[in-house]
C-alpha positions as CSV (number, residue, x, y, z in Angstrom):
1,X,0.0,0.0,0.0
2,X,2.8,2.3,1.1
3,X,4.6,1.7,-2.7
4,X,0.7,2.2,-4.0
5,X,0.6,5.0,-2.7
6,X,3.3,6.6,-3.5
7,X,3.0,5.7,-6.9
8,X,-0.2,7.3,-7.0
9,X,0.8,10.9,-5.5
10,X,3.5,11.0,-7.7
11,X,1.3,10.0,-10.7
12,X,-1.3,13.0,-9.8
13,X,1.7,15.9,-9.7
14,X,2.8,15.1,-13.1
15,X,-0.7,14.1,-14.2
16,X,-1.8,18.2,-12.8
17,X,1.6,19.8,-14.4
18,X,1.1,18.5,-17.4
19,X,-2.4,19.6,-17.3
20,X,-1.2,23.0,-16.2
21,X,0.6,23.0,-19.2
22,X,-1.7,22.1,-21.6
23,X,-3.8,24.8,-20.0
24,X,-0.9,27.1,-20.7
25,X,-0.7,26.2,-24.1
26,X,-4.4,27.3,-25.1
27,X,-3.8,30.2,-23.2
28,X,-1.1,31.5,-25.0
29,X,-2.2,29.7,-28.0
30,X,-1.9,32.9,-30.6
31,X,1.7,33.1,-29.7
32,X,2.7,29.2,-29.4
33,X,1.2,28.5,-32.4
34,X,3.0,30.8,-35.1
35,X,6.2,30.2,-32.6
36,X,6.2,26.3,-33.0
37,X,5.7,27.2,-37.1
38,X,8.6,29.4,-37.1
39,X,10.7,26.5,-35.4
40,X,9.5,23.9,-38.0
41,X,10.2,26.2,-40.7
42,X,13.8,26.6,-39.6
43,X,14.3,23.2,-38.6
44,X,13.8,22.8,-42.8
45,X,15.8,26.0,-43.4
46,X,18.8,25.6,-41.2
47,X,20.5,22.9,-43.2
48,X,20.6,25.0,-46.1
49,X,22.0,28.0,-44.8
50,X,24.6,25.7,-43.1
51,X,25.3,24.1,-46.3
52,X,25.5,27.3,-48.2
53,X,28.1,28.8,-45.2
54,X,30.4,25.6,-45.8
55,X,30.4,26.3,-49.1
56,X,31.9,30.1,-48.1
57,X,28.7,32.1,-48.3
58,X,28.6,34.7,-46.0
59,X,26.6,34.0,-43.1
60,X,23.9,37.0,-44.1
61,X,23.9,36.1,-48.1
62,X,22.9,32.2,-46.9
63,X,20.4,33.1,-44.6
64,X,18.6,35.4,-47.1
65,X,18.9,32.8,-49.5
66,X,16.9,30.0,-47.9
67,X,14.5,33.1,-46.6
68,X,14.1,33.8,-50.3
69,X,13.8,30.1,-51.4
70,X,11.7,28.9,-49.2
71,X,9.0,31.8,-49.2
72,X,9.4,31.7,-53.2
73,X,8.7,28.1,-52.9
74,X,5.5,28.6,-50.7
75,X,4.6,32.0,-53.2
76,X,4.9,29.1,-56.5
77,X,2.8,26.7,-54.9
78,X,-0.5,28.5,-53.5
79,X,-0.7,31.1,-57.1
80,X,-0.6,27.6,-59.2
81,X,-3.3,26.0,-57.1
82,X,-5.3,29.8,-56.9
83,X,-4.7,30.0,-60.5
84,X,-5.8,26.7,-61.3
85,X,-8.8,26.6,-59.1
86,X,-10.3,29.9,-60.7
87,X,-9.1,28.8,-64.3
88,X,-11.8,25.7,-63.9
89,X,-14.3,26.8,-61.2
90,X,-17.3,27.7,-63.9
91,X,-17.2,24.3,-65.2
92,X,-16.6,22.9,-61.6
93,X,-20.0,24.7,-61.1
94,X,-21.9,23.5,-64.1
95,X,-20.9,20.0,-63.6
96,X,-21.7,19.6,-60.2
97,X,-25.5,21.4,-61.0
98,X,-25.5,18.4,-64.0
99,X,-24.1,15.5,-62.3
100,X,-26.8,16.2,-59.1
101,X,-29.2,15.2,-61.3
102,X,-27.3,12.2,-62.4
103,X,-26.5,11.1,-58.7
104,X,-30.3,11.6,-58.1
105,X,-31.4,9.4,-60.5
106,X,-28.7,6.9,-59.9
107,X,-29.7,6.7,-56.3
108,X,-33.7,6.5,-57.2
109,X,-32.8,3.4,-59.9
110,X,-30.2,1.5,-57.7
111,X,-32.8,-0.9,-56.7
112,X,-32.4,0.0,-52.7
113,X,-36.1,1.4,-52.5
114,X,-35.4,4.8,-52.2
115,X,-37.7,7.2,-53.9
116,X,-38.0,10.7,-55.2
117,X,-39.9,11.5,-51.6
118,X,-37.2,10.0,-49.5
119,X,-34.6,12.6,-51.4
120,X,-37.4,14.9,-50.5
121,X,-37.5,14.6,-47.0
122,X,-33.9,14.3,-46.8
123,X,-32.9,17.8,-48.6
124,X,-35.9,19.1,-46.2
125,X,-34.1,17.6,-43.2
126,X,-30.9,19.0,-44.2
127,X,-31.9,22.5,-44.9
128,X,-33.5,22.6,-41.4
129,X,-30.5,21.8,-40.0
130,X,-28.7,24.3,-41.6
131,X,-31.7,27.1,-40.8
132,X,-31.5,25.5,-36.7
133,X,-27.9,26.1,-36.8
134,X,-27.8,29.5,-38.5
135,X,-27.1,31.3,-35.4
136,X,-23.9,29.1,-34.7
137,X,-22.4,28.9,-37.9
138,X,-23.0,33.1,-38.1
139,X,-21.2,33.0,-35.2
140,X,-18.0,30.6,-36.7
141,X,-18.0,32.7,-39.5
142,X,-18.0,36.0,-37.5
143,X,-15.4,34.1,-35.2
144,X,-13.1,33.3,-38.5
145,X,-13.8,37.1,-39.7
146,X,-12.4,38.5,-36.1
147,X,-9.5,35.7,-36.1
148,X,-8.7,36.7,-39.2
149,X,-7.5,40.0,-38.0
150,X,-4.5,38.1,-35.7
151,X,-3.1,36.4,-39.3
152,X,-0.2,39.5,-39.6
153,X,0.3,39.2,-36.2
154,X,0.9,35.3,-36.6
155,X,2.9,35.7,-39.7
156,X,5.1,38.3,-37.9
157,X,5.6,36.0,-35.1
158,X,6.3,33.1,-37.9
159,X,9.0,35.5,-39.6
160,X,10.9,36.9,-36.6
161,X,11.0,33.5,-35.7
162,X,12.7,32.1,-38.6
163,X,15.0,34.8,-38.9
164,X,16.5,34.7,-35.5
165,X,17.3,30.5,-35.2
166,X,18.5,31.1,-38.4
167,X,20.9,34.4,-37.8
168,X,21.4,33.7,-33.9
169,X,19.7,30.4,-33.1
170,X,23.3,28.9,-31.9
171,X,22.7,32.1,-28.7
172,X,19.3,31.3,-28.1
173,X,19.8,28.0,-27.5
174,X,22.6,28.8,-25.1
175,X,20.5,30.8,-23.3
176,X,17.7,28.3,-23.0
177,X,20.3,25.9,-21.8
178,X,21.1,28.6,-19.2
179,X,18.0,28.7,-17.6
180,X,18.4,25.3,-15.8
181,X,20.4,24.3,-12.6
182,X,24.4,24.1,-13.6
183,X,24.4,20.8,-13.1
184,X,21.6,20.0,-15.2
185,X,22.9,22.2,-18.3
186,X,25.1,18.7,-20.1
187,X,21.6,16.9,-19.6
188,X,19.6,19.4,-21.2
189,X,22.0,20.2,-24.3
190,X,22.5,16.5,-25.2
191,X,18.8,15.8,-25.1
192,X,18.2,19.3,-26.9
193,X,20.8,18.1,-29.5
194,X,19.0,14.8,-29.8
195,X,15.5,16.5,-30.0
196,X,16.7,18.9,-32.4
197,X,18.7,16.0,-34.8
198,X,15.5,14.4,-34.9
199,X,12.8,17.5,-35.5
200,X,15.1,18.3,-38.7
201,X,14.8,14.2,-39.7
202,X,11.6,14.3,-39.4
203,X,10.9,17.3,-41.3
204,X,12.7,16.0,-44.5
205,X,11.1,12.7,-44.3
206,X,8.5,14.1,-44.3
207,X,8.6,17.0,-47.1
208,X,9.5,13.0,-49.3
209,X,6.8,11.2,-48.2
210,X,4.1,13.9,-48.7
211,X,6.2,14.6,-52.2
212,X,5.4,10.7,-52.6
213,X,1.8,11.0,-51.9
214,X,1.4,14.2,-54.0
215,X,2.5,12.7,-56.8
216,X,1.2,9.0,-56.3
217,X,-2.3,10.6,-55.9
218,X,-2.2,13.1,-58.6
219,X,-0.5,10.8,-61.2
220,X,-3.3,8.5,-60.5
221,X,-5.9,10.5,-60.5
222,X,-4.8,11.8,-64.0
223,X,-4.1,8.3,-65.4
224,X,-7.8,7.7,-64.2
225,X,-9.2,10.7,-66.1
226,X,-7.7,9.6,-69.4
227,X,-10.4,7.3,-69.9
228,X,-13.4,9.3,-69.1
229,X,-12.8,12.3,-70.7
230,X,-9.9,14.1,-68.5
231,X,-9.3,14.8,-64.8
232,X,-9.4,18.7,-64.1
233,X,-7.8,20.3,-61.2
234,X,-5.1,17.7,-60.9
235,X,-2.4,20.2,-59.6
236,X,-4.1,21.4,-57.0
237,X,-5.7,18.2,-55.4
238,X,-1.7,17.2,-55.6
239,X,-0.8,20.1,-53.8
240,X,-3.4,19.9,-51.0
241,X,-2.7,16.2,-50.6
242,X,1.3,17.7,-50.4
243,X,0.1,19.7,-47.5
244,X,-2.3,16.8,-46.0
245,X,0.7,14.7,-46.0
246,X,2.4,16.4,-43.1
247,X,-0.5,15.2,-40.4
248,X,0.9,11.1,-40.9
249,X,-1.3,8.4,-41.3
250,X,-4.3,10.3,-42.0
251,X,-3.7,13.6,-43.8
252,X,-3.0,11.9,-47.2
253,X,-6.3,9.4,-47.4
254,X,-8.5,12.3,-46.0
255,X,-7.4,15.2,-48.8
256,X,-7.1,12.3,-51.0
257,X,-10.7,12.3,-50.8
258,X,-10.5,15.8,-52.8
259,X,-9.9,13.7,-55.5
260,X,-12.3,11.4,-55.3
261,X,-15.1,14.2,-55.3
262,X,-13.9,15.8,-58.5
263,X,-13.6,12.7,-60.0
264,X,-17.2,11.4,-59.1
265,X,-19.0,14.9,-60.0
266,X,-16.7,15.4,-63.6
267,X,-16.4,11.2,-65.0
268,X,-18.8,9.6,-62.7
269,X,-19.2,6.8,-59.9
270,X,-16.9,4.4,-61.7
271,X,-14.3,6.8,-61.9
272,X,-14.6,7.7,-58.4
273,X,-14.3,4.4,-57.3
274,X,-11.1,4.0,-59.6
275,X,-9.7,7.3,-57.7
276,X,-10.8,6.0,-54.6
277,X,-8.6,2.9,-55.3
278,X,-5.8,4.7,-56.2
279,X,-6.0,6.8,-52.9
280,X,-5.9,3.9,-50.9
281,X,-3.4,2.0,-53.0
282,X,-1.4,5.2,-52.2
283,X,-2.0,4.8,-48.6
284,X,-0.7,1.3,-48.7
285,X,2.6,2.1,-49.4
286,X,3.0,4.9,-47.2
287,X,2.1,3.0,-44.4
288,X,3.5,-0.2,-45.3
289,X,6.8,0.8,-47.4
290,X,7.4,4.3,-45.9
291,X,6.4,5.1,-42.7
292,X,8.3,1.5,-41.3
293,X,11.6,2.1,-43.7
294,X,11.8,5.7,-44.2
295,X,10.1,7.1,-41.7
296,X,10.8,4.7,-38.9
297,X,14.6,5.3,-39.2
298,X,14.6,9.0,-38.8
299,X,11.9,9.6,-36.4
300,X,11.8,5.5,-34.7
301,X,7.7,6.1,-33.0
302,X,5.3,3.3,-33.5
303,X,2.6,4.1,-35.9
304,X,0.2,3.1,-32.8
305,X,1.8,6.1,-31.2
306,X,1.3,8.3,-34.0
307,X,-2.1,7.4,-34.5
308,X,-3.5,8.0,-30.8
309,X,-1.2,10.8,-30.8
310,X,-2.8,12.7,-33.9
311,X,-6.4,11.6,-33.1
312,X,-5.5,13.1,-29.1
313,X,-4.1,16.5,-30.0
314,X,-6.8,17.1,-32.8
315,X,-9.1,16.6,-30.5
316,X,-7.5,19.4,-28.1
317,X,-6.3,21.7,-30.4
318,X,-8.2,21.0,-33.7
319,X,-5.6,21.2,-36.9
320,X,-2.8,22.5,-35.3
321,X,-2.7,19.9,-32.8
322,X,-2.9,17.3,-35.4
323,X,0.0,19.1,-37.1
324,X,2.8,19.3,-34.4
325,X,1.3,15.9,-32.9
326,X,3.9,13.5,-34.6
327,X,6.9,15.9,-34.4
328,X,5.9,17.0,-30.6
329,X,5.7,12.9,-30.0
330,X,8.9,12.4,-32.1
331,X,10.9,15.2,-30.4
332,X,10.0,14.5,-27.0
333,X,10.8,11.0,-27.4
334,X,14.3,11.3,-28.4
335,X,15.1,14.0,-25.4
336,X,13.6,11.4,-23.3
337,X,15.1,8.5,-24.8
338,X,18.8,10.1,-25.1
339,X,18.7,11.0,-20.9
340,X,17.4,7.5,-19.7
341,X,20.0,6.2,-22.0
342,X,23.1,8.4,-20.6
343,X,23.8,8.7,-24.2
344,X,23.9,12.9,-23.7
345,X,27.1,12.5,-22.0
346,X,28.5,11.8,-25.4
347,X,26.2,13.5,-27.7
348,X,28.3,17.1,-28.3
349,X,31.0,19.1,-28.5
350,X,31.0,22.1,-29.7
351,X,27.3,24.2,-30.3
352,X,26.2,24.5,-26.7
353,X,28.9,25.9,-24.2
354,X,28.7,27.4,-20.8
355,X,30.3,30.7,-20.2
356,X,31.9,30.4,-17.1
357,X,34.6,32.8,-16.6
358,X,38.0,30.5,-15.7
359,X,41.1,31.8,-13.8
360,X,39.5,35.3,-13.9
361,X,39.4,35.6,-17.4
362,X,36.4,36.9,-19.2
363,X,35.5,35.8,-21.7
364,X,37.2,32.0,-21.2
365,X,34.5,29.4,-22.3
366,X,34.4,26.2,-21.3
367,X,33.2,23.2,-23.1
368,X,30.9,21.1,-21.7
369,X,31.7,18.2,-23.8
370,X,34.3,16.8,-25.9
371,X,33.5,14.8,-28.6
372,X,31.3,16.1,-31.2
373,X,27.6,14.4,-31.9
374,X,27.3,11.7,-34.5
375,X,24.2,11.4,-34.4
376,X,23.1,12.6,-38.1
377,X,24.9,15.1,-38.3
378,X,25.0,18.6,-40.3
379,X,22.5,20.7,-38.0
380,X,23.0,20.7,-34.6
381,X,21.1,23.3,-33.0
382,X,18.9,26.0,-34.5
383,X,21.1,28.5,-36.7
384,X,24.3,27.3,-35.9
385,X,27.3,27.4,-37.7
386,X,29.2,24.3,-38.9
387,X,32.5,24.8,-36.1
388,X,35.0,22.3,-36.1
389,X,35.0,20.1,-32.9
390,X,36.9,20.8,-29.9
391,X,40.0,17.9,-29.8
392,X,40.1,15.5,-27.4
393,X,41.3,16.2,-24.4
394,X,41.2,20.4,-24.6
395,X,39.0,21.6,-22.1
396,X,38.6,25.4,-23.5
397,X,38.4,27.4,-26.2
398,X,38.4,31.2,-27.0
């Protein structure tokens, strides 16, 4: 009873801090939100400006550069999909007015009983539900409208973020480090390096296994759409699915269903069904071929894990919670993994020191490690340069 109990008391403080948290979290969610962005986005960005500064580009010409790049990249992809969404929406419109009636009398001649006055009563049902909930749906949309006003101030946050790991992230991590006990600080580097090897692994796995289902999805739905006529808005049902992708498991099947929609209201059932097999074929190898070989490698959580994770933080925080779900998971896991295993009295050498002033001299920093990581590699903390690693055996540097 005594261990029981114990057990239990312990179990209810971490069970009300991370509660206290969480609370925190929604809170502050206007700020955490376009901060965690900002992070992701440099955690994509900071091996190319690395990899452009080993090359000899100045440290302000390679941080412009993947600036540039990667908003250029973002820029490309939403005018394409604008473009072609506005290019096709009159005969999107006219086809879905047509193909109703075709639906309609598919369902009333599928031989299930259902007549004209069931469809009846069903449209009548819906549009009474719609009329009920006018007042909260108003109020969504008045919600959205004032919401709307905070999207400069989240894009601000997302851009000031980005710049700074990327110019000074190498500081900022130092002074996070700082924060903790002294004799905490080697803990919380090595598992920071860890978390931060694997955020960046996770990233570009993921940026190939959306690519994957982007193309898988769109390719097929195209292919399908040869034999009924074409397949219209092909590029942008690829590049929501793209953007699907990056909530695991589930993003790709559920924008996949994009596809599956155009396809039934422009070529029919039977085409949809043949999209709908595609989607799912797609699926298949993502979760059979990628997420165990690719995936598993760099981020090493059990698709269980990602599944009860995404379905648990969408249900707390909605989109975004399904969104950092698997890298929050992945992240965590990793710091937590790399401190039960010791394995952070190893990890660095070089990124993370602790300036304490040796012999009276300011300015003397003194390494907390000696050998540097090997654990991936190129990018180990947020905007840091590549440094070459402190020798064995020296315990300062300048």
């Amino acid at each position: 009873m005594r261990i029981a109990g114990a057990f239990s008391w312990r179990v209810l403080v971490v069970a009300g801090v991370i509660a206290l948290f969480v609370w925190l979290m929604t809170i502050f969610s206007e700020i955490l939100i376009p901060f965690l962005i900002g992070v992701v986005i440099s955690a994509l960005l900071v091996p190319l400006s690395n990899r452009l500064q080993r090359w000899h580009v100045p440290k302000w010409l390679a941080v412009i550069i993947s600036l540039l790049g990667g908003l250029a990249a973002v820029a490309a992809l939403v005018w394409l999909v604008i473009d072609q969404i506005v290019a096709s929406y009159p005969s999107l419109r006219d086809r879905t007015v047509s193909q109703y009636g075709n639906v309609r009398s598919f369902v009333l001649n599928s031989g299930f009983g259902i007549s004209q006055k069931d469809v009846n009563t069903w449209l009548d049902e819906a549009t009474k539900w719609v009329q009920d909930n006018s007042g909260t749906i108003l109020s969504g949309v008045a919600s959205a409208g004032s919401s709307a006003t905070h999207v400069f101030e989240a894009l601000f946050i997302i851009l000031f973020t980005t710049i700074f790991l990327l110019i000074d992230g190498k500081n900022v991590w130092r002074w996070t480090v700082r924060l903790f006990p002294r004799k905490a600080r080697a803990t919380v580097d090595g598992a920071g390096v860890a978390g931060w090897i694997t955020l960046t692994s996770f990233i570009r796995v993921q940026i190939f296994v959306a690519f994957v289902d982007a193309v898988g999805i769109g390719l097929g739905a195209f292919i399908v759409g040869l034999f009924f006529g074409g397949m219209p808005l092909v590029i942008p049902i690829a590049a929501i699915v793209f953007l699907g992708a990056f909530i695991p498991v589930v993003g790709a099947i559920v924008t996949g269903f994009l596809a599956v929609f155009v396809a039934l209201i422009f070529n029919g059932p039977l085409a949809a069904l043949l999209v709908l097999g595609v989607v799912l074929l797609v699926q298949q190898i993502e979760g059979h071929i990628l997420q165990p070989l690719v995936m598993g490698n760099a981020v090493k959580v059990h698709p269980l894990a990602v599944v009860l994770g995404v379905t648990a933080a969408s249900g707390l925080a909605g989109i975004a919670g399904a969104f950092f779900a698997v890298p929050l998971i992945a992240t965590l896991n990793a710091m937590v993994t790399t401190i039960a295993s010791g394995r952070w009295r190893g990890l660095d050498s070089d990124h993370v020191l602790e300036a304490t002033p040796k012999h009276g001299q300011h300015g003397r920093i003194q390494l907390l490690r000696r050998r540097r990581h090997q654990v991936g590699d190129d990018v180990p903390a947020p905007g840091s340069d590549a440094q070459p690693a402190a020798e064995p055996g020296t315990a300062s540097t300048n």
